[in-house]
C-alpha atoms as one frame of an Amber mdcrd trajectory, in Angstrom:
protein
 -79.877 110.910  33.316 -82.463 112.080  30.671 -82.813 115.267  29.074 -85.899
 115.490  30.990 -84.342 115.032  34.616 -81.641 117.798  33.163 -84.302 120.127
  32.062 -86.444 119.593  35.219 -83.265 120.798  37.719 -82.084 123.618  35.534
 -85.556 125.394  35.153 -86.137 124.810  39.006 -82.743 126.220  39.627 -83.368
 129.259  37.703 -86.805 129.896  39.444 -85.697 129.271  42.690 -83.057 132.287
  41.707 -86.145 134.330  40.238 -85.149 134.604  36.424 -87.473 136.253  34.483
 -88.886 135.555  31.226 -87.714 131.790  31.626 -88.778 129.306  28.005 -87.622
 126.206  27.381 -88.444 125.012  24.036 -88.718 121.130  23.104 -86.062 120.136
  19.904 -86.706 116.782  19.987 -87.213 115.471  16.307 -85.791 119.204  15.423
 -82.532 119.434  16.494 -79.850 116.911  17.006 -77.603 119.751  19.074 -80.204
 119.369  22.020 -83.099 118.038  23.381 -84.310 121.242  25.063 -82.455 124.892
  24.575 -83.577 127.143  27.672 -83.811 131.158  27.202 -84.011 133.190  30.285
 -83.387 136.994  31.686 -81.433 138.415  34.892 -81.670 141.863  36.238 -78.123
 142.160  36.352 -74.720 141.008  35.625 -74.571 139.432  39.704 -78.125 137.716
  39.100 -76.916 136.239  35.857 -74.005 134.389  38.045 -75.796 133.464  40.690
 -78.512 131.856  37.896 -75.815 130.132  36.263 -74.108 128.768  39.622 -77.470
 127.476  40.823 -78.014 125.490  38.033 -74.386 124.173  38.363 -74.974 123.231
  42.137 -77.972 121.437  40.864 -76.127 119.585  38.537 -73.679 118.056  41.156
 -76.366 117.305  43.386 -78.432 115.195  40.983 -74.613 113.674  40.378 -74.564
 115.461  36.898 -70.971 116.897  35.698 -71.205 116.629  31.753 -71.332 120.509
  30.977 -69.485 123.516  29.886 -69.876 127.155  30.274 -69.309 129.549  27.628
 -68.650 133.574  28.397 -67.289 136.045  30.898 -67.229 137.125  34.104 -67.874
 140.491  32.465 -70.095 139.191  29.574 -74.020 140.279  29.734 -74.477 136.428
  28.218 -73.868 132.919  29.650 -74.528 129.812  27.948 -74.432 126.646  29.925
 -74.220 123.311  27.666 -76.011 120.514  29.598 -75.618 117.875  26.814 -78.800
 117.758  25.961 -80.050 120.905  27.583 -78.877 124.316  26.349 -79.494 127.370
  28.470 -78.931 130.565  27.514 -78.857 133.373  30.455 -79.110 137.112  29.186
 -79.261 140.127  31.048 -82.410 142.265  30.531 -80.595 144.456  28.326 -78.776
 141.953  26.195 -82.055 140.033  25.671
């Protein structure tokens, strides 16, 4: 799958669960941790989750499984490590 395909299910998956403030910057040529780090913002602590698990589901439906969370149940910060796609997920106030 390329970083691309990754990049297009993970930003769909956080609109479809209406985070805010959503940019996904390009590292290609910059980087050579990722293709594409992802920055967006939740309301609260539940919406954060439910961002993070919808981008999960949308990894195992596009038969994706190479990724690791990083953070808390508690935390106001997620980080999700696609491979090649980085997303960070703050609440409001962390941001």
């Amino acid at each position: 799958m390329t970083s691309q395909e990754i990049l297009d299910f993970t930003t769909k998956a956080i609109s479809d669960r209406h985070g805010e403030d959503t940019e996904a910057y390009d590292m290609r040529g910059i980087s050579i941790l990722a293709d594409y780090y992802v920055i967006t913002s939740a309301g609260s602590n539940r919406q954060l989750h439910a961002i993070v698990n919808s981008i999960v589901e949308a990894a195992h439906e596009n038969n994706y499984t190479d990724y690791r969370i990083e953070g808390t149940r508690d935390s106001n910060w997620l980080l999700l490590d696609l491979g090649d796609v980085v997303v960070n997920v703050f609440t409001k106030e962390a941001r």
